[in-house]
C-alpha positions in Angstrom: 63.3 138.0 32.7 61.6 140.9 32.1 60.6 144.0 34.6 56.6 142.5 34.1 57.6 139.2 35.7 60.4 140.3 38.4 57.4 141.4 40.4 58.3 141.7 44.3 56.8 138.4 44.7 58.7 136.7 42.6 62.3 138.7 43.7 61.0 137.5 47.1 60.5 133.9 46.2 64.0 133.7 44.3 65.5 135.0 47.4 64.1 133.0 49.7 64.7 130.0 47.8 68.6 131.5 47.4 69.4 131.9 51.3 68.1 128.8 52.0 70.5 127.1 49.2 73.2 129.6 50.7 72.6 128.4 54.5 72.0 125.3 54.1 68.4 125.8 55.8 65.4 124.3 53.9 62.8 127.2 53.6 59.1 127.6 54.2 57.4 126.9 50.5 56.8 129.9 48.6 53.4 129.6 47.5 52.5 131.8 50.1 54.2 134.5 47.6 53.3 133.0 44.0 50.9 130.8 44.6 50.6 127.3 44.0 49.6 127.0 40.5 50.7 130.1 38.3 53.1 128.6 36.0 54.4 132.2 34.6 55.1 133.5 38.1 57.0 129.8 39.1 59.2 130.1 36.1 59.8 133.8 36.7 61.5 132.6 40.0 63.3 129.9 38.5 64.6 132.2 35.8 65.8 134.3 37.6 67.4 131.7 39.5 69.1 130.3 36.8 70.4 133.8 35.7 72.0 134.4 39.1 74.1 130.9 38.7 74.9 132.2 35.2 76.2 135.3 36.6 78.2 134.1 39.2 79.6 131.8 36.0 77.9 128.4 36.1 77.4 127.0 32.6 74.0 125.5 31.3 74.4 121.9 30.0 71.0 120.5 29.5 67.6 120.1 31.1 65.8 117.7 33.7 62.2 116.4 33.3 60.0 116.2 36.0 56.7 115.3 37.3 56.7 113.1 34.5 54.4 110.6 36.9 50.8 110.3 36.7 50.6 109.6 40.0 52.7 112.3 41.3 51.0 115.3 39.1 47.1 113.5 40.9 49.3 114.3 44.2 50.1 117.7 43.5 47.0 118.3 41.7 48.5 119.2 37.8 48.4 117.7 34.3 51.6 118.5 32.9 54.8 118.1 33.4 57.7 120.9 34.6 61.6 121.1 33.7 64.7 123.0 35.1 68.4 123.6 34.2 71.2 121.5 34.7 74.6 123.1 35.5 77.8 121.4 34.9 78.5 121.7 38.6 75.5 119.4 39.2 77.1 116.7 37.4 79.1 114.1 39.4 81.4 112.5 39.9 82.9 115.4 37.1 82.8 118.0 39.3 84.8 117.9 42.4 82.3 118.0 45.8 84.0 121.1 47.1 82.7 122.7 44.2 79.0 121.4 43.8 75.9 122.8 44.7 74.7 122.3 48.3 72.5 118.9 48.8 69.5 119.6 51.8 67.3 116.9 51.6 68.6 114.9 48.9 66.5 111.6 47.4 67.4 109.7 44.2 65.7 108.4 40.9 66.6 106.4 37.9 66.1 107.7 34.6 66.7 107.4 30.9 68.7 110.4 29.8 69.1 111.8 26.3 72.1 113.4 24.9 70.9 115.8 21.9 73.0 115.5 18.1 71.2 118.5 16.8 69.0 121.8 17.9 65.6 121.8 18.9 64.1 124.9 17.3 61.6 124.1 14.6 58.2 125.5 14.4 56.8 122.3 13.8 58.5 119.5 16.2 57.1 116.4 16.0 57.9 112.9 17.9 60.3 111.7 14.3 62.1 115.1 14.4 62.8 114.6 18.1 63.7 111.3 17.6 65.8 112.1 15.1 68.1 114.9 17.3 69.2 112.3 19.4 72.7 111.5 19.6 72.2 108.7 22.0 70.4 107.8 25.7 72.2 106.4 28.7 71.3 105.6 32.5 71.1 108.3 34.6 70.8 108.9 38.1 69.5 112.2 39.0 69.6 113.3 42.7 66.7 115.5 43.5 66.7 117.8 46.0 64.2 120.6 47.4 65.3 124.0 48.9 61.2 123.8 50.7 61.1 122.3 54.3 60.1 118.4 54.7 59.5 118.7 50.6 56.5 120.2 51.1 55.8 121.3 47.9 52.8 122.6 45.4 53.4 122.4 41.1 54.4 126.2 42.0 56.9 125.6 44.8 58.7 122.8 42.6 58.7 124.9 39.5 60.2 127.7 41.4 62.7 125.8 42.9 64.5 125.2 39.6 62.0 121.8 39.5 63.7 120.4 42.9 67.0 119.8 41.0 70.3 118.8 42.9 73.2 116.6 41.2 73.4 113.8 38.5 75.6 111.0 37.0 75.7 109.3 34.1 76.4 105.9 32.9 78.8 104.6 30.6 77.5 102.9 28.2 75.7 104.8 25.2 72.7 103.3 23.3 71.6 104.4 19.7 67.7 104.7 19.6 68.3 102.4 17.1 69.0 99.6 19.6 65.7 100.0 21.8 62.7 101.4 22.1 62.8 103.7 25.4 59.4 103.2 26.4 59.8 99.1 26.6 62.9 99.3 28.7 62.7 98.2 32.5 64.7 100.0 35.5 65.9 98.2 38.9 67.5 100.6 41.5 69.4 99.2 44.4 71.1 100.1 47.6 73.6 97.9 48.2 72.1 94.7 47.4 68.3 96.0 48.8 66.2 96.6 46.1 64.4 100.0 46.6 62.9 101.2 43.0 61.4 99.2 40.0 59.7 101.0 37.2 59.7 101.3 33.7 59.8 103.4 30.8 56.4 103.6 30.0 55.9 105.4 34.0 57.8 108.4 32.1 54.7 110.4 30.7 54.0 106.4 28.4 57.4 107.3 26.5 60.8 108.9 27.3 60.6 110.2 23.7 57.3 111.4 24.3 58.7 113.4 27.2 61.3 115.1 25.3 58.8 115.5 22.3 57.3 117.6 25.5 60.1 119.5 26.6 61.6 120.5 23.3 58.4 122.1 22.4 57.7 124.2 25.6 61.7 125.0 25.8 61.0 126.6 22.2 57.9 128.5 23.5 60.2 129.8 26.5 62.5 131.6 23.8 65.1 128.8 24.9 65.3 126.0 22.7 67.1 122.6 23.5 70.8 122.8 21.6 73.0 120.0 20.4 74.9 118.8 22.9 72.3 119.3 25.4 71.5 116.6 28.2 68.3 115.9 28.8 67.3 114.2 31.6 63.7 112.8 30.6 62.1 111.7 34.4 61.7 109.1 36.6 61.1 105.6 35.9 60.2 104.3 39.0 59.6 105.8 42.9 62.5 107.9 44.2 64.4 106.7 47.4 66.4 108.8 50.3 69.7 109.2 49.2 71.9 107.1 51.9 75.3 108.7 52.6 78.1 106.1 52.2 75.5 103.5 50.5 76.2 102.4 46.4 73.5 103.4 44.8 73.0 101.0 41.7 70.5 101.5 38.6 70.4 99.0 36.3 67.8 99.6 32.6 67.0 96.3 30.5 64.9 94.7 28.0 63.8 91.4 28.9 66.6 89.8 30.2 69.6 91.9 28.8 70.7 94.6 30.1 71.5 97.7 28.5 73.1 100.3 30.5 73.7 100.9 34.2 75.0 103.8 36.2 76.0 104.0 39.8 76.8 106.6 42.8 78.3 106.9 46.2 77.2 110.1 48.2 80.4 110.6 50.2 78.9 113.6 52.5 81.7 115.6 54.0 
């Protein structure tokens, strides 16, 4: 952050979008303050949202993808799409609830997420050099959530607030790139035994790869490129779904008929 961007709109936004994470009290969007579509001024907010966490001594462990959708960026009227910062509080079951961030209006999404081998900070990145930086991808669950009221939200609003992020989980198995091809892979997330999200890789901006290819370019024009070691969490596959307290939520990513990783999660509110 720099005193050009921390303009009173922007310290206004963050705070707003702070108290209501503090009280547990969605808050009104905060386009009203930023706008809906200036893309400096939205990452301003999250910025300096992410460097409050860091000072109160939350670590950075990756990235998340999102409006990775066609669909969703017609909706909110945009043609790219946005990322935000994963904590390693936001990682369950790892961290203990007591000590994760505060869900308001949690949903839920499968994904493909990658686990980096290498940095991301070439001048020229293409799709083989991003390929190549990956360690391996696994099934991911990411729990979205949105500090805004009844998620009503604009590209701004989202961006702001730190790209509706809440918790995720992994899956156990790992798979080499070499195994599949991301974009062919198929995703079926249940409740129980209800079906309530089918997708598949090519929903994720046509590729998974191709959205990392994305981040790991725009993360390097940020002045913050993508590190080894780095999750990335590379967007949804399919439509997200209320997250159910006490229900399993299942995800399940194949080829054909094998499948090749799956992940799970039981919201145990308090």
């Amino acid at each position: 952050m720099t005193t050009t961007t921390a303009t009173p709109a922007v310290l206004a936004a963050a705070e707003r979008l702070h108290t209501a994470l503090a009280t547990g009290v969605p808050a009104p969007p905060v386009r009203d303050l930023i706008g809906s579509d200036d893309i400096a001024a939205a990452y301003a907010v999250q910025s300096l949202g992410t460097m409050r966490r860091r000072n109160a001594g939350a670590r950075v462990i990756g990235r998340k993808i999102g409006l990775t959708s066609p669909a969703v960026q017609r909706q909110l009227g945009v043609d790219q799409p946005d990322f935000g910062v994963l904590f390693a509080d936001m990682q369950v079951p790892a961290t203990p609830p007591e000590h994760r961030p505060r869900l308001l209006q949690p949903r839920v999404e499968a994904e493909l997420a990658f686990v980096l081998a290498t940095d991301l900070d070439d001048d020229h990145l293409d799709a083989h050099t991003v390929r190549d930086a990956v360690d391996h991808a696994v099934a991911a669950l990411e729990i979205v959530d949105s500090r805004i009221a009844d998620w009503d939200i604009t590209f701004g609003d989202t961006v702001a607030d730190n790209a509706s992020s809440g918790w995720f989980t992994l899956g156990e198995r790992q798979l080499a790139l070499a195994e599949f091809e991301p974009r062919d892979i198929t995703m079926r997330m249940s409740f129980g035994d209800d079906v309530v999200s089918e997708g598949t890789g090519a929903a994720c901006l046509g590729d998974p790869l191709e959205a990392l290819t994305w981040l790991a370019r725009t993360a390097r024009e940020f002045g913050d490129p993508l590190r080894a070691g780095d999750i990335v969490l590379s967007g949804a596959l399919g439509p997200m779904a209320p997250l159910v307290a006490g229900v399993r939520v299942h995800a399940a990513l194949g080829h054909r008929t094998e499948t090749l990783s799956t992940v799970e999660f039981t919201w145990e509110k308090a």
